[in-house]
C-alpha positions as a printed NumPy array, in Angstrom:
array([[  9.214,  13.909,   8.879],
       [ 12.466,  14.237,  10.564],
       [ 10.965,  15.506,  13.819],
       [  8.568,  12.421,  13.576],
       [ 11.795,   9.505,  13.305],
       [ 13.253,  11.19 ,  16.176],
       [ 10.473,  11.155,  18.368],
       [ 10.037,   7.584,  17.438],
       [ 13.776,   7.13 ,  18.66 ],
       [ 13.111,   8.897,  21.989],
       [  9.89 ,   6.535,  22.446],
       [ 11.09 ,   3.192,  21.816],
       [  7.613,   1.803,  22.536],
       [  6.067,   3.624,  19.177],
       [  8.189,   1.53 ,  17.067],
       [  5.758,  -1.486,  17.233],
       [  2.744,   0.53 ,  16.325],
       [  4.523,   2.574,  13.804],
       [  5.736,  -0.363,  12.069],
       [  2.026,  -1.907,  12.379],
       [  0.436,   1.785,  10.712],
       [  3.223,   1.078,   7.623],
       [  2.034,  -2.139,   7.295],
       [ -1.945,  -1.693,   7.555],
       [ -1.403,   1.173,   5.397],
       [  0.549,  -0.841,   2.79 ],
       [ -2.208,  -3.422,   2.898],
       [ -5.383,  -0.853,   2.954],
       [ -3.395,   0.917,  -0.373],
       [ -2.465,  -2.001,  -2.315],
       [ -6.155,  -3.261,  -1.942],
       [ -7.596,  -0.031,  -2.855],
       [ -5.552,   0.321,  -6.072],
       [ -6.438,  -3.426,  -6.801],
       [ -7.518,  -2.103, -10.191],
       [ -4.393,  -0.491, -11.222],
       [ -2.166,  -3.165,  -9.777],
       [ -3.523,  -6.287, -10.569],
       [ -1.881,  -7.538, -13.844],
       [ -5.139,  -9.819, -14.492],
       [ -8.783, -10.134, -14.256],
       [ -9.298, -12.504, -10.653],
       [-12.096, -14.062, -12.461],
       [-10.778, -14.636, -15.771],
       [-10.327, -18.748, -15.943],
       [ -7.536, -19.633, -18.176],
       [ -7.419, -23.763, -17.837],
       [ -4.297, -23.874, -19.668],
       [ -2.921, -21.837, -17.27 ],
       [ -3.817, -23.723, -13.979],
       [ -1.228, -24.499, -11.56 ],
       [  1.738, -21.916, -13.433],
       [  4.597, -21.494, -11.126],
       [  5.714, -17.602, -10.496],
       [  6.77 , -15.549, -13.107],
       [  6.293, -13.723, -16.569],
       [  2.542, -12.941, -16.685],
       [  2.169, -14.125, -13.011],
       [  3.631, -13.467, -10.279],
       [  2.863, -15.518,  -7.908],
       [  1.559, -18.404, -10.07 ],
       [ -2.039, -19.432, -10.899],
       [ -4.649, -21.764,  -8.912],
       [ -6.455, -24.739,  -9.808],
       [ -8.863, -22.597, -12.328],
       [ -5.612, -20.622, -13.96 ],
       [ -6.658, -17.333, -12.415],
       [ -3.752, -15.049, -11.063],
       [ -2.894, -15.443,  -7.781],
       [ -1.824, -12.433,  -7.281],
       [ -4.887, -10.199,  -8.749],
       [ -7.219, -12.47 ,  -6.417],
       [ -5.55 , -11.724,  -3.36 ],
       [ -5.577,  -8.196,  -3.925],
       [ -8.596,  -7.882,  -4.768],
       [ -9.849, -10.581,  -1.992],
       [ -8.336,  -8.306,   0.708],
       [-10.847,  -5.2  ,  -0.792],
       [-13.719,  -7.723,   0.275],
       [-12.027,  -8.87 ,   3.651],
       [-11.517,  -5.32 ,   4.906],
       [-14.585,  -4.167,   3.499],
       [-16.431,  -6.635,   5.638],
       [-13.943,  -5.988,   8.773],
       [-14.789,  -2.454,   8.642],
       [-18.418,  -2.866,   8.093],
       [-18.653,  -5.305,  11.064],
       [-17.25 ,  -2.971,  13.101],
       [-19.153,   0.562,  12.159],
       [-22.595,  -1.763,  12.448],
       [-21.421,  -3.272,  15.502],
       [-20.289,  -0.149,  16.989],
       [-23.55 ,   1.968,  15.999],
       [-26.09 ,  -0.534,  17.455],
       [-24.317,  -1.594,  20.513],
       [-24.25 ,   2.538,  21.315],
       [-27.311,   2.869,  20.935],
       [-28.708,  -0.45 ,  22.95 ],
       [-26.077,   0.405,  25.516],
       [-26.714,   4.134,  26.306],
       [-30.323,   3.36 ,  26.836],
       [-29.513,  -0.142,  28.766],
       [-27.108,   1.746,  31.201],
       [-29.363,   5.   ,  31.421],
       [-33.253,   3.563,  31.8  ],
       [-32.74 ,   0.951,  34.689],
       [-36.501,  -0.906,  33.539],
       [-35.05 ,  -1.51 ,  30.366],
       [-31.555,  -2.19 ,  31.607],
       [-33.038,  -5.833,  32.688],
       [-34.414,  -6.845,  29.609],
       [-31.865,  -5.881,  27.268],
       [-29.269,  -7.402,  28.884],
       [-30.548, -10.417,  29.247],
       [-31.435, -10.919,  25.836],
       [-27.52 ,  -9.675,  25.383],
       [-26.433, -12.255,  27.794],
       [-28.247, -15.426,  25.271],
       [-26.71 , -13.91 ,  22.511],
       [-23.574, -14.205,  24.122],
       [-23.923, -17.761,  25.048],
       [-23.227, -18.606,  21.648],
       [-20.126, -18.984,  20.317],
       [-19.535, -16.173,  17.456],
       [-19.129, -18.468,  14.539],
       [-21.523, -20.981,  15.237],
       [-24.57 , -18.238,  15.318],
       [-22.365, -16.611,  12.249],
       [-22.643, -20.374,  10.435],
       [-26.79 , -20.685,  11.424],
       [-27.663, -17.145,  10.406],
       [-25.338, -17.085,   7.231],
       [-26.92 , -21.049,   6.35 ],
       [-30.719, -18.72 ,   6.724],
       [-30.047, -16.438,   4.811],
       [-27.711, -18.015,   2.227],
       [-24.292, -16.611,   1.232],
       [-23.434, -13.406,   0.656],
       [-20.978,  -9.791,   1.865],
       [-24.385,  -8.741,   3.361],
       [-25.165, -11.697,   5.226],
       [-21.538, -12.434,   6.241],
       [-21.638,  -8.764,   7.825],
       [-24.842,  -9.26 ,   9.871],
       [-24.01 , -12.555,  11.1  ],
       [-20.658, -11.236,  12.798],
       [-22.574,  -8.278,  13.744],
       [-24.963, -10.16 ,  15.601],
       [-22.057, -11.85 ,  17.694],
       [-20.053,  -8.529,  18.146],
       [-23.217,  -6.504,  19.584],
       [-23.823,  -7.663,  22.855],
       [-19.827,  -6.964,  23.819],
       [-20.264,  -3.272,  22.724],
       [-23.717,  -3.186,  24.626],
       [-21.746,  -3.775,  27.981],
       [-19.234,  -2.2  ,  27.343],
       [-21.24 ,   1.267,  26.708],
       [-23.587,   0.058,  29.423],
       [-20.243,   0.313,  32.003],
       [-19.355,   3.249,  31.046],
       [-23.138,   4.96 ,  31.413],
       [-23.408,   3.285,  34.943],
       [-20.318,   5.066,  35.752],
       [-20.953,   8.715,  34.304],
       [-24.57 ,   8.962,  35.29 ],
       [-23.678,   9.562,  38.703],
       [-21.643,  12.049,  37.865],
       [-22.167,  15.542,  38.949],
       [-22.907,  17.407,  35.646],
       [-25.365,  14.506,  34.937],
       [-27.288,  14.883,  37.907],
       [-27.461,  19.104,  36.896],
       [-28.581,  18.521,  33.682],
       [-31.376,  16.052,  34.808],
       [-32.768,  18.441,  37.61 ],
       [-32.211,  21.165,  35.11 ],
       [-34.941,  19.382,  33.145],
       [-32.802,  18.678,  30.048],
       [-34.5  ,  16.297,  27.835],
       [-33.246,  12.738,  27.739],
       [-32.39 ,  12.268,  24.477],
       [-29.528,  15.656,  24.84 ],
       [-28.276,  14.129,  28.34 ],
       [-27.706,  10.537,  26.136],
       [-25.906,  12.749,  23.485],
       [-24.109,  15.668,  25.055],
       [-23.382,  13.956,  28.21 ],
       [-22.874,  10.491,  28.304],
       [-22.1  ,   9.661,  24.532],
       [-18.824,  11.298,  24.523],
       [-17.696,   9.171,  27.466],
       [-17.674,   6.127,  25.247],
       [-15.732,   7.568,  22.309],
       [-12.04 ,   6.646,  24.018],
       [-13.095,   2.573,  24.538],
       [-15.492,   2.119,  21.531],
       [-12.593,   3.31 ,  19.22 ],
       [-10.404,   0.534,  20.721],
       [-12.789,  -2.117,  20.664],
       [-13.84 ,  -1.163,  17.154],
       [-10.464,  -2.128,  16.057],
       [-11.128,  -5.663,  18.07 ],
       [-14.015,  -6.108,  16.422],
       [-12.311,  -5.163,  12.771],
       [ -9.718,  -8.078,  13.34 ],
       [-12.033, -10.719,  14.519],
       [-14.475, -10.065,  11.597],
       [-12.195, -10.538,   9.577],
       [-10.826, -13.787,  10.948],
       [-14.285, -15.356,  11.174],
       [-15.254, -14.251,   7.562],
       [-11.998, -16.213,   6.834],
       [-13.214, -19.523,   8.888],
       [-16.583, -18.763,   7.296],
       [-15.317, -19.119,   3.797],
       [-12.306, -22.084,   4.655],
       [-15.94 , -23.912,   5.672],
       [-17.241, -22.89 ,   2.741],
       [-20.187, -20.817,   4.329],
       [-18.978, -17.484,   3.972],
       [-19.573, -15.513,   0.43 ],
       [-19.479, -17.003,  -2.861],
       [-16.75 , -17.948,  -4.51 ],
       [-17.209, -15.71 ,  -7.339],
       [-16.002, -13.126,  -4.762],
       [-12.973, -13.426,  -3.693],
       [-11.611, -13.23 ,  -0.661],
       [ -8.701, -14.379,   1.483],
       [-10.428, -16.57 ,   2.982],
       [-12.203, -18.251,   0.297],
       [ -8.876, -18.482,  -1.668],
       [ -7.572, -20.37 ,   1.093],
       [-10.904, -22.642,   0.682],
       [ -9.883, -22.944,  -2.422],
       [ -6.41 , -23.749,  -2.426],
       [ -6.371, -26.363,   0.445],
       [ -6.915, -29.181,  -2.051],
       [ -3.645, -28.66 ,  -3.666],
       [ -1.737, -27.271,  -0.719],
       [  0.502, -30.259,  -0.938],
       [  1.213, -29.674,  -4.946],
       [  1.338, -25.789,  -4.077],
       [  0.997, -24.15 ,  -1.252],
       [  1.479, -20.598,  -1.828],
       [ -2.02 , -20.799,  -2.587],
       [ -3.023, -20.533,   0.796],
       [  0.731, -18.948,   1.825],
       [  0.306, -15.67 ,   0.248],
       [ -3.891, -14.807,   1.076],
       [ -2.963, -16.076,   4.638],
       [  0.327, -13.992,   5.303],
       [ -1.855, -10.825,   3.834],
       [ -4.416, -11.854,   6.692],
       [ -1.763, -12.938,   8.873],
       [  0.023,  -9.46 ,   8.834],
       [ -3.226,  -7.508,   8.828],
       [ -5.089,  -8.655,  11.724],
       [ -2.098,  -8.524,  13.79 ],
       [ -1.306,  -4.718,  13.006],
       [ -5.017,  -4.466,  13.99 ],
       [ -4.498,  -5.654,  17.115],
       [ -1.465,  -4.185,  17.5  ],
       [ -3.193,  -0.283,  16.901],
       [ -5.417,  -1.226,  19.154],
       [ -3.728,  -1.896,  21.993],
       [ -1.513,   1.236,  21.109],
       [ -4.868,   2.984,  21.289],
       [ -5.864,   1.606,  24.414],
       [ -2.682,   2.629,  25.961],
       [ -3.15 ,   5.972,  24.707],
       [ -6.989,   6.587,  25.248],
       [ -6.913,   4.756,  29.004],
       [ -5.671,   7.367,  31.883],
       [ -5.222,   4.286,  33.956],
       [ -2.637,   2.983,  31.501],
       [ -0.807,   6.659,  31.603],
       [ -0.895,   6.982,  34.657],
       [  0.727,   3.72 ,  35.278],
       [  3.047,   4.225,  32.872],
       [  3.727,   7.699,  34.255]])
């Protein structure tokens, strides 16, 4: 631990990251032990409750309904990153899969991409709002309607990398060794996307959960009998005037979240990209 804080010292540009893995780590734990920490059920209504200011029993007050603040947002964020993270793995699985064989078959590179271009052409949260309005609300649907958006980036971005690496030597040997197609695509070429998928995974982590947020404040994301920060902020917003820490304290916990996101990912961009170190070098 010591050796750690002093390398941090030396480095001066790991103390914005470090302080980002604190807080992403504070905010994954304190959602995960939701259970244990919140003092109340987040669904339990309690009308003579509704509108308490913080203290005794609650914390950080009670909404409209007289359910505690506090045990909703923690358990709101468990939703939020849940469907973050599962944006991101989906995202990340398909678009590697589209991409390898988009940047590695050249008759199929034409038609995929294309289709990936129209999907593109629309803006993330209006397809997110017509496929979610389908297929009604729901974790599920929220998750497939970002993922839908989120694909075609990861598509080109594999598909660059494959253009670049199938010309490389050790390619080239394989193929006029006769290796099968599907071993070159896994051996050879998916490894090469590891270093930029990780960093756009974290992109795509951050926006999900932004535009699940927007989703909800629009009242199209899941139901309300989930929560979620940004359906508590849905909620709130009609009494932000009599008390706004209902949308305060679900939006700082988004606030602070999607920007350590971010901020990991760029750290891991810096650290996965040898143009970046050897610029910095």
């Amino acid at each position: 631990m010591a050796e750690m804080f002093r390398s941090i010292r030396q480095m001066p540009a790991l103390i914005v990251p470090g302080l980002a893995v604190l807080v992403l780590a504070a905010i994954v734990l304190a959602t995960l032990l939701a259970p244990l920490l919140a003092p109340h059920d987040p669904l339990a209504l309690s009308p003579l409750n509704r509108l308490k200011p913080p203290g005794g029993d609650f914390p950080l007050g009670t909404d409209a309904l007289g359910r505690d603040l506090l045990s909703r947002v923690l358990h709101g964020g468990r939703v939020s990153l849940l469907i973050g993270i599962g944006t991101a793995a989906v995202s990340i699985m398909a678009g590697l899969v589209i991409g390898l064989v988009a940047g590695f078959f050249r008759t199929a590179d034409a038609v995929i991409m294309r289709v990936m271009d129209a999907f593109m052409a629309i803006p993330p949260v209006l397809l997110a709002v017509a496929l979610v309005a389908i297929h009604g609300a729901s974790i599920l649907s929220v998750v497939l309607a970002i993922t839908f958006s989120e694909i075609p980036r990861v598509v080109r971005l594999v598909r660059s990398v494959v253009l670049s690496a199938r010309e490389e030597p050790y390619v080239e040997a394989a193929m006029t060794l006769g290796t099968r197609m599907p071993v070159i695509l896994w051996r050879h070429l998916m490894p090469n996307t590891l270093a930029p998928l990780i960093v756009q995974g974290t992109y795509i982590c951050a926006s999900a959960i932004l535009i699940e947020s927007i989703l909800s404040f629009l009242g199209l994301g899941i139901g309300t009998e989930t929560p979620s920060w940004g359906n508590i902020m849905a909620e709130g917003r009609s009494y932000f005037l009599l008390k706004p820490s209902l949308i305060f304290w679900p939006g700082l916990l988004l606030s602070l979240c999607v920007l350590a996101i971010n901020i990991l990912g760029d750290a891991a961009r810096d650290l996965l990209d040898p143009r970046m170190r050897r610029r910095e070098g």
